[in-house]
N, C-alpha and C positions, 0 to 999 in steps of 0.2 A: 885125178886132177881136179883142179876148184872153178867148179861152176858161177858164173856170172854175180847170182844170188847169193850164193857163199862170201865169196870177195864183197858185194855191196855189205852184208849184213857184220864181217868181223872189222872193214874199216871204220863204218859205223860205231862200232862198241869201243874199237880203241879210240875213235875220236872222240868220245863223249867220257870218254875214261882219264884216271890221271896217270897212265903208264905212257914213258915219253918210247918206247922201244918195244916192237912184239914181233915174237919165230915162233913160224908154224912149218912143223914137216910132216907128209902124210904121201905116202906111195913114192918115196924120190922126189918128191914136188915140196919144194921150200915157198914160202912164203914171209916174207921180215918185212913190215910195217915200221916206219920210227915218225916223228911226229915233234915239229920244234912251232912251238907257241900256239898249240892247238890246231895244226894245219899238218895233215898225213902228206909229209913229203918225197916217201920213195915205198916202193913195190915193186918187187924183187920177184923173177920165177925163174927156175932154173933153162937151161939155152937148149938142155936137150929134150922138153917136154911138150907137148900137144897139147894148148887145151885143149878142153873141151868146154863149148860154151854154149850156154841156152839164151835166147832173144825175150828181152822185152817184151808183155804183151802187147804194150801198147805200140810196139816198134814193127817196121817188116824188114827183115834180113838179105842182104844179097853177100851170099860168100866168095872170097877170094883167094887166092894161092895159099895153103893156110902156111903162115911162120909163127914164130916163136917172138915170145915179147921176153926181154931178156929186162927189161929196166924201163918204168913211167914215173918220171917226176912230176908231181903235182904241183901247179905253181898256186902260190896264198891270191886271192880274188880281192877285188877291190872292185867297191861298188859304187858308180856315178850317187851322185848325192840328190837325183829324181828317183832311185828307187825305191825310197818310203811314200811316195805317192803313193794312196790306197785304191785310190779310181782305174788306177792301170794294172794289169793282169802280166803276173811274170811268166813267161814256157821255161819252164826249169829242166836239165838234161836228167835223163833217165836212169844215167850211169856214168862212170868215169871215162875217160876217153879223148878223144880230137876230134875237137869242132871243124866239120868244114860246112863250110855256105853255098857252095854248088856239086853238082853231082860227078864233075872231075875238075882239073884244073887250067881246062879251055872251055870250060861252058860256063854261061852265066849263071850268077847267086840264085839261090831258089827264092827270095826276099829280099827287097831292101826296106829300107827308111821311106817310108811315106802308101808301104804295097797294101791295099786291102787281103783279108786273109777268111778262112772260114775253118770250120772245125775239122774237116779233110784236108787242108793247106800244109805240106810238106816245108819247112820252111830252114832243116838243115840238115846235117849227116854224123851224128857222134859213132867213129870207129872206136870200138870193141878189140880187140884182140885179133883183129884184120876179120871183126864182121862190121858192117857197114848199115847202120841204123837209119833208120827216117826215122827225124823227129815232126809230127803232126803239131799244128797249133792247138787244136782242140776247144778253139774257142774262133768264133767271130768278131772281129774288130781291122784296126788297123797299128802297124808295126809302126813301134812310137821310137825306140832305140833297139842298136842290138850291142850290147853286153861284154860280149868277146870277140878275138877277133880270129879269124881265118889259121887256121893253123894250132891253136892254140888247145892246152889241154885243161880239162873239164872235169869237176867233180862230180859227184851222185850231187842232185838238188840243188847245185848252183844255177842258179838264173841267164838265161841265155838272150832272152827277148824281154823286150815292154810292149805291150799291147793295149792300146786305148779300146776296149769294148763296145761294141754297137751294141 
């Protein structure tokens, strides 16, 4: 089955690539990438397969009932027109996946608009293949905007936070 880093690094090449369509099969486990105006919009893995998946270092894991991901659509991002400000610090996600902002869906956001934050400051949860990431600010300052919204699904490197820096 295709490891975490597998998946980040062949999305990567198709998207910087001019193949608008890629199949990959390896142990029963298919993989199809296709890609309209430069933006990887579906990822395919077969319904009867386990990943298997390895965590972010910069991440800490907490696992769940493990399922199968049978289909992630990647939506095209669009970005407020403050984030070419250079003075602000983006937390970009670490991987593909669902942004959520609190650690279930009765407890309050790990962050909002206006929170001071520090380099240990947990400030969201990108699900993996039902493993469940913290994402760390990794930096000191304070949350200027956030990005995406609640629910929503996330590319490797896309910008999640604006962080004004102390």
């Amino acid at each position: 089955m295709f490891k975490v880093q597998e998946l980040r690094e062949i999305i990567k090449l198709v998207d910087n690539s001019s193949i608008d369509e890629f199949v990959y099969e390896n142990d029963g486990a298919k993989l199809k990438l296709k890609k309209n105006n430069g933006v990887i919009s579906e990822v395919v893995l077969p319904k009867e397969a386990t990943p298997v998946v390895q965590a972010p270092p910069v991440a800490a894991a907490v696992v769940t009932e493990p399922k199968t991901v049978e289909e992630v659509k990647v939506e095209e991002k669009t970005a407020p027109a403050n984030v070419e400000d250079s003075t602000l610090h983006k937390i970009t996600s670490p991987m593909v996946g669902t942004f959520y902002q609190a650690p279930s869906p009765d407890a309050p956001a790990y962050v909002s608009v206006g929170d001071k934050v520090s380099e240990e400051s947990i400030v969201c949860i990108v699900e993996a293949m039902k493993l469940f990431n913290e994402i760390e600010a990794e930096i000191k300052g304070e949350i200027v905007e956030i990005l995406v919204k609640d629910g929503q699904l996330v590319e490797y490197g896309q910008p999640l936070f604006l962080v004004k820096p102390e």
